[in-house]
N, C-alpha and C positions, 0 to 999 in steps of 0.2 A: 457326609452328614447322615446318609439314609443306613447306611453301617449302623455310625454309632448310636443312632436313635434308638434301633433295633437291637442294638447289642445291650442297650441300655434297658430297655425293656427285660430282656431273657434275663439276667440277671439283677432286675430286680428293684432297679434305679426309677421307677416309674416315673416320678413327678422330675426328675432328672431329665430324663428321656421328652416329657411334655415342653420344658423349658428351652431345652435343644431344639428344635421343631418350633416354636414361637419365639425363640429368638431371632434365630435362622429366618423366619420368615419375616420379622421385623428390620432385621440388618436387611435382607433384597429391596424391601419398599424405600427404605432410607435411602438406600444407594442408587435405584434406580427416578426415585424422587430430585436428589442432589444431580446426577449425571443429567437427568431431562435440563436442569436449568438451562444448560450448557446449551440445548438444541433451541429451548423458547426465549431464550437472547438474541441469538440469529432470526431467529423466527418473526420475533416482536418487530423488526425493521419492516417487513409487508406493511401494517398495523400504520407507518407512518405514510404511506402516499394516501392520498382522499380517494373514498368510492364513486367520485361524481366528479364531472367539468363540467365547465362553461363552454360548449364550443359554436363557435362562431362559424354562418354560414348563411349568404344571400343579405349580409346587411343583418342578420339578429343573431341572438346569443340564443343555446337549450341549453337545457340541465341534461346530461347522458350519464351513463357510467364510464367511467375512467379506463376501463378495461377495455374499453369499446375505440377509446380512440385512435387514428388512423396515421401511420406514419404522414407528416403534410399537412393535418389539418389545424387550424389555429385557432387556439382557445385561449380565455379571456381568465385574467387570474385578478381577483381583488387584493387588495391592499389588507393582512391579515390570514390570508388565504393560503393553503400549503399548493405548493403548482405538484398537479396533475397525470406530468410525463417529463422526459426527459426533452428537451430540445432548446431553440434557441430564439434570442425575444427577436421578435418582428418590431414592438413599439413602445415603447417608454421606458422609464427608466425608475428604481427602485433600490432599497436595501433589502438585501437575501441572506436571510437564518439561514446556513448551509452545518450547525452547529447538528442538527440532528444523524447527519450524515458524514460529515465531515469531522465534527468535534469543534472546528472554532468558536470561540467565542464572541466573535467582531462578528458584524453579520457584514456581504462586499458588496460593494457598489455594484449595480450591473445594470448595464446599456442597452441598445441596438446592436445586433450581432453578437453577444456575448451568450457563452453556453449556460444553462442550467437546467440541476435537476428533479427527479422526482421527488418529493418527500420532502424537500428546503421548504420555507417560510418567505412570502412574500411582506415584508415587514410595511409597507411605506405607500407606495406609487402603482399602479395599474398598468398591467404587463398586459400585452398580446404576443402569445409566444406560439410561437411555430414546435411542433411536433416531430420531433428525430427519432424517437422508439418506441417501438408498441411496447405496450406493458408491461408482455412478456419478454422483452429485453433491456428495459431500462436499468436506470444504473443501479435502484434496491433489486430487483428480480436477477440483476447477473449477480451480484455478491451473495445473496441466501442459494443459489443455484451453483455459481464455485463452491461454497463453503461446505454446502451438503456433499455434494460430491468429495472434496480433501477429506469428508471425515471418513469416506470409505475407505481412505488411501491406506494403508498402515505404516507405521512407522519404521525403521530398521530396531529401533530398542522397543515398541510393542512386537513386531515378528520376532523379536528373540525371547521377548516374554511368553509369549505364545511357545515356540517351541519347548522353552523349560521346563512351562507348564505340562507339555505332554510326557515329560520323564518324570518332572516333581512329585505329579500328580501319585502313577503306580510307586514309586518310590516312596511316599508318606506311607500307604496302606501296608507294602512289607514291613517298615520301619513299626508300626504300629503292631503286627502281628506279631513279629518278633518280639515286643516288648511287652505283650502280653502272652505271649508261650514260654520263652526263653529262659526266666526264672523261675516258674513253675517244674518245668522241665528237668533244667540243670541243676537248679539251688532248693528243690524244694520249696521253694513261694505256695503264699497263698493265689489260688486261682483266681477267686473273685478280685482278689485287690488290682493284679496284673493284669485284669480283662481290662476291671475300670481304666486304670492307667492308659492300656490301649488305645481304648475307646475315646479318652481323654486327647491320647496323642492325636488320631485322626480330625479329631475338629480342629486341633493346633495348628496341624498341614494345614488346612484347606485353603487352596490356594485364594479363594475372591480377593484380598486384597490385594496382591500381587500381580492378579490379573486384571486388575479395573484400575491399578496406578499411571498406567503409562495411557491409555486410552481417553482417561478422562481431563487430563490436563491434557491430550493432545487437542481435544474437542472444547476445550475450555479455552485454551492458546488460540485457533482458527475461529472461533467467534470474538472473543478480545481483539483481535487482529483487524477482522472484517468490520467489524463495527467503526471501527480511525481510519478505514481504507484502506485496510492492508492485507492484500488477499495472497494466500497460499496455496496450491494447487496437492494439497496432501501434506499427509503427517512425516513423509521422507521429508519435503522442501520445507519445511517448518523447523524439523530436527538439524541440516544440513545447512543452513545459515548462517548457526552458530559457531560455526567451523570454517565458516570465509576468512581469505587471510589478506587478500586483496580484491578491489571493484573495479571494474573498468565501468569508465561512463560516456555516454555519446555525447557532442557538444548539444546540437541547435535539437532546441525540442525538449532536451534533458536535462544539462546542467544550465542551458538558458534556456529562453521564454518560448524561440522559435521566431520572433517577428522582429525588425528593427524597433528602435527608439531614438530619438535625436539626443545625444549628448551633451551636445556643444554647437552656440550659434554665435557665431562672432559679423562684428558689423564694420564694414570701412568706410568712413562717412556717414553711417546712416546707424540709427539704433536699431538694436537686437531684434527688437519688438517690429519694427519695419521689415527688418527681412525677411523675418517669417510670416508676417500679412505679403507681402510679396510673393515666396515659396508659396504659402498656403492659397491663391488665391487662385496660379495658376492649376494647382493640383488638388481644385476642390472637383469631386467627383470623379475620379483616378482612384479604380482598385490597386495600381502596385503598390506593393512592401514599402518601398521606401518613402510614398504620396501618403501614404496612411502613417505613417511613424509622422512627418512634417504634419500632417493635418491633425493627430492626436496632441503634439503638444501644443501647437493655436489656439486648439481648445483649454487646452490645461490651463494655458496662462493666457486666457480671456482674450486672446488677440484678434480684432475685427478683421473680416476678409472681405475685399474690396470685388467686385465683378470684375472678370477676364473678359475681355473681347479678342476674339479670330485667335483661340488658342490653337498649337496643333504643335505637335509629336515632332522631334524630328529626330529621324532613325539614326540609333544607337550614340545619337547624342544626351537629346533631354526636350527639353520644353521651351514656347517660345509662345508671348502673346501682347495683350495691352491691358494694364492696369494702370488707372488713375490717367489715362492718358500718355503715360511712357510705355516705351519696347522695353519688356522683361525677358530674361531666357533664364532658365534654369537649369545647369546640367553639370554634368561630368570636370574635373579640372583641365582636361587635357582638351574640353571639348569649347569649353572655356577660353583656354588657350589661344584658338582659333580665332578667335574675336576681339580679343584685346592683351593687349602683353599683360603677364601678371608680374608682381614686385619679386624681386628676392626674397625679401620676408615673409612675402605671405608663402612662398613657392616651399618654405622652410618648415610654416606651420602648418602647411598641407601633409606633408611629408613625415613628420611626426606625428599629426592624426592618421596618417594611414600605417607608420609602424604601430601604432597599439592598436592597430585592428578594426580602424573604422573609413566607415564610407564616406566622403566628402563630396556635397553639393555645392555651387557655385553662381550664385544670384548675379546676374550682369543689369543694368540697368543703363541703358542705348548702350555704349561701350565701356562702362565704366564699372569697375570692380565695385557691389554693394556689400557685398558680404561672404561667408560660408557658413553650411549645417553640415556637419557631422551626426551620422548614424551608425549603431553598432547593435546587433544583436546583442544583449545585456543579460546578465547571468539571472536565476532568478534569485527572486530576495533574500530566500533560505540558503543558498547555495552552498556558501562561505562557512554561515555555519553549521550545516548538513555534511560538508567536506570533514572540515576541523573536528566533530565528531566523531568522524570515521580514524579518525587520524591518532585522536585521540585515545580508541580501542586499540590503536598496535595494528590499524589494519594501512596498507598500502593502497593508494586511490591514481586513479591513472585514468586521464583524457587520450581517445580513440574517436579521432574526427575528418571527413572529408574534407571539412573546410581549409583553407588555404593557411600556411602556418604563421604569417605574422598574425593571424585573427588568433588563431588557435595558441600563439606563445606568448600573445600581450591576453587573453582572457585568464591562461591560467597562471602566469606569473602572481596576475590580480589574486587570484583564489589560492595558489598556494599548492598547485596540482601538477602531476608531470603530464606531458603534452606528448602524442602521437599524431600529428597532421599529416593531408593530402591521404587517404587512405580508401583502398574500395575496399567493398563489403568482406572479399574471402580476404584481405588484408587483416580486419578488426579480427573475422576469425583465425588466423594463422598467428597474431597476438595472443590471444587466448589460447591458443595448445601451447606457445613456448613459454606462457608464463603457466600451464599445469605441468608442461616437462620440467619446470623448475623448481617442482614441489607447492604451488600454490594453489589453494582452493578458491574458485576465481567465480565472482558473480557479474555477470556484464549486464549494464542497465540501459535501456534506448527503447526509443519509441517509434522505430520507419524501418519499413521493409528492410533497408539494407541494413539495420540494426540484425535481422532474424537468424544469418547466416553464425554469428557470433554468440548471439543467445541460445541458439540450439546446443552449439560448441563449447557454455560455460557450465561450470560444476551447478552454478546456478543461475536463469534468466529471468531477468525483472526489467516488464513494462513498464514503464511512463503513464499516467493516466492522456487519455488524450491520444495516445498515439492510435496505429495503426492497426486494424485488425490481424492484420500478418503476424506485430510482432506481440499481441496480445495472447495470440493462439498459440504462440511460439516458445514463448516465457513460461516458466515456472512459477511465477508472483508478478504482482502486479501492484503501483503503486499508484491508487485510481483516484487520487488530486493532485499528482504532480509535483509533490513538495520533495526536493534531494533530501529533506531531514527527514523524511520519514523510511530513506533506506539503511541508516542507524538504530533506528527507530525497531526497523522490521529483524535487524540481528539482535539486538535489546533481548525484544519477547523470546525470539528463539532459545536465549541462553537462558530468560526466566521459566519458561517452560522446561527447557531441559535441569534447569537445578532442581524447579518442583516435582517432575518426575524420579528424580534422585532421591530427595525428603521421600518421595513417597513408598519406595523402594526399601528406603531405610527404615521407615515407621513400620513396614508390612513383617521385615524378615529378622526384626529388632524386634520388637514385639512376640514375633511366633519364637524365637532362641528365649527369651526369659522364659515365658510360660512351659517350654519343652524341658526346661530345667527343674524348674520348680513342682512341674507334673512328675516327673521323674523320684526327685526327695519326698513325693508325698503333700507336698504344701496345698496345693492347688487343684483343685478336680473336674467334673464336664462342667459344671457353672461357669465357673472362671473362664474355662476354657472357650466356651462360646459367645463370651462377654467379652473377652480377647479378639476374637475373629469378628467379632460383628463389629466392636468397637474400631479395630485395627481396619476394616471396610470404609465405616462409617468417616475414621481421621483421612482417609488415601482419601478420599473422594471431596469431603469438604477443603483437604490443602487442597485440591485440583481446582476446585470453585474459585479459590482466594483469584483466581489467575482471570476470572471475568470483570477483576475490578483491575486489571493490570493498567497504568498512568505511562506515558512515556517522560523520561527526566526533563 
């Protein structure tokens, strides 16, 4: 540019030479205008946690800053109110806008014990929530903090634009010189017109567009991304997604929920609705898995629970106590067994509840069979069609799970998935190198340490929101509200990003081929030429923009 300014000037071209130079400096403001967006979209997410809490201490409430609060401490969120930190409710109960962060449009139900985070909407009810992250780690300050960092990352097609750039660059200015010596030279040309022509050629080169195409959708792609939760550890892992050809995914945690849920309660004698005030009565105030699965649905389905007298544990069977006046036990079938003969029939529906992968309890009441609860770790809601998506794409999806394999071949029969059961951790990874010996580009998705060994070892690793710090650190992306649809979702952008990249490519080096044409026959001169480049800047950067409005199907 500073060439042809100058050459423009010497021979003559003044007000030429002025428009070169205020173009030029209009296209950098445009471009550098447009490309910011891209950073203050990410940025704008700070903007949604509150400067101030309520926090609670000695029986009263203060007003403090938000920044100030202390991992532990518990503050008090109003009804309307955006909550203040990341952590998890101590007391009541509410509807939570999680759309700002999240994207949903439902706002969820959320309890006692249930997580949330900074920035959601407390729509409804009056939380007291306990504190899990300081500021500087919650879950908006870890996604503008990933997201700034990927944009350092570079891509493998912005490094090669880069390098090209370093030949393209000296390559244009011979090209240009040559084209203003050469016919003067050999053919007798006029000097002046051939300078022009030159000087013309050199702004044609110049590379800005070509250099700001692949960069600014990368940085446009990594904030669309992070803004749905979907974070990317660089512009390689963004670009190289689009190129998975199969996913391995961890069961418990991943493609389910992680917790049991009672499936099925069946009554002999007695209704549905009795066995589980029975279940639940003994196993009110019991942290295990499977007391919390019983005790969730009692509540779900309004079921009174009666007071237990002289409850107590009995090793590695179950439970045993007095409700309403009768001996309850609740335990194991075989434990069951012990205590009173069970029928054929039921010995049969036992038996088929545990081929499709579930846990069966066994209500006894004095010696008499009352009923059973079945519980199963349950896929999660999107699972099915988070899978079927992938499936969809041409991509091959594959269960990689510790758990025991009727759990593991009755879940994914359900979902439609192939099953790897019984598996330790160098096992999931020793999967994953024989399906890249086999030519696949393999992304493995899990959320617990022994997920890490696997993830490290796949083309590409993606956390679980929720999971484990091991395999957060671990992963290359991360999909930080736990939805399986959203790992379709995160190849989607990769391949929309990498088409825009492409358009943009094509607009840059499609654009600079006509005008080197038409400069060349005389049509077109530094005007045009720089109305070219600025323009052809101007289109790479706003297609890059279009990608901040990117929707998933």
């Amino acid at each position: 540019m500073t060439i042809a300014a100058v050459g423009a000037v010497i021979i003559g071209a003044t007000e030429e030479a002025a428009a070169v130079v205020f173009l030029f400096l209009v296209g950098e403001m445009l471009e550098g205008v447009a490309a910011g967006r891209a950073r203050k979209s990410i940025q704008s997410l700070t903007d949604l946690v509150p400067k101030t809490a309520l926090l609670e201490r000695d029986g009263e409430t203060t007003e403090v800053p938000a920044e100030r609060l202390a991992v532990g401490a518990v503050v008090l969120v109003r009804p309307g109110d955006r909550i203040p930190a990341d952590g998890i409710i101590l007391e009541g109960s509410s509807e939570v806008d999680e759309a700002p962060v999240t994207g949903e449009s439902v706002p969820k139900r959320k309890g006692a014990k249930d997580e949330v985070f900074a920035g959601t909407i407390n729509t409804s009810g009056v939380l007291r929530i306990t504190v899990t992250a300081a500021a500087a780690d919650n879950t908006i300050a870890r996604v503008v903090r990933l997201v700034e960092e990927a944009q350092e990352s570079k891509a493998p097609t912005e490094r090669f634009i880069d390098r090209f750039s370093r030949f393209y660059t000296p390559a244009v200015l011979i090209v240009g010189a040559l084209v203003a010596i050469t016919p003067p030279v050999l053919f007798g040309g006029q000097w002046s017109e051939w300078i022009y022509k030159g000087l013309a050629i050199l702004l044609i080169g110049c590379p800005c567009a070509l250099v700001i195409s692949t960069p600014a959708a990368i940085a446009a792609g990594l904030s669309a991304g992070a803004r749905r939760g979907l974070l990317m550890k660089g512009g390689a892992v963004l670009e190289n997604l689009g190129r998975i050809t199969t996913v391995a995914l961890d069961k418990t945690g991943t493609i389910s929920e992680g917790k049991p849920r009672v499936t099925d309660v069946f009554g002999v004698g007695r209704s549905e609705r009795d066995v589980l005030s029975l279940a639940g009565a003994l196993e009110r105030g019991s942290s295990h898995p499977l007391a919390l699965a019983i005790l969730a649905r009692a509540a779900l389905d309004k079921v009174p629970l009666p007071p237990a007298f002289d409850a107590a544990a009995v090793p590695g069977e179950g439970i045993i106590g007095s409700v309403g006046g009768e001996r309850v036990f609740l335990g194991s079938p075989q434990a069951a067994a012990k205590r009173t003969p069970v029928p054929d029939e039921q010995g049969t529906l036992i038996r088929a509840l545990n081929d499709a992968g579930k846990t069966v309890s066994m209500v006894l009441v004095g010696d008499v069979v009352a009923g059973f609860i079945a519980m199963r770790d349950e896929p999660r809601p999107d699972a099915k069609e988070g899978l079927a998506a992938l499936t969809a794409a041409g991509i091959r999806t594959i269960m990689l799970t510790g758990d025991n394999r009727r759990t593991a071949d009755a879940i994914a029969l359900g979902l439609g998935i192939e099953a790897r059961a019984e598996l330790l951790p160098e096992d999931k990874q020793r999967i994953v190198r024989e399906l890249q010996v086999k030519g696949f580009k393999v992304a493995k998705v899990g959320d617990g340490i022994n997920d890490a060994p696997a993830l490290a070892a796949a083309d590409i690793g993606i956390a679980m929101g929720g999971g484990t710090d091991v395999a957060l650190e671990t992963a290359d992306a991360a999909v930080l509200h736990g939805r399986v649809r959203d790992i379709p979702d995160m190849i989607a952008l990769s391949k929309a990003v990498m088409g825009n990249i492409h358009q943009n490519i094509t607009i840059a080096l499609g654009l600079k081929a006509v005008f080197l044409v038409t400069t060349l026959l005389g049509i077109t001169g530094l005007w045009p030429a720089i109305l070219a480049d600025t323009g052809a800047t101007v289109l790479v950067t706003a297609n890059a923009m279009r990608l901040l409005g990117w929707r998933a199907r």
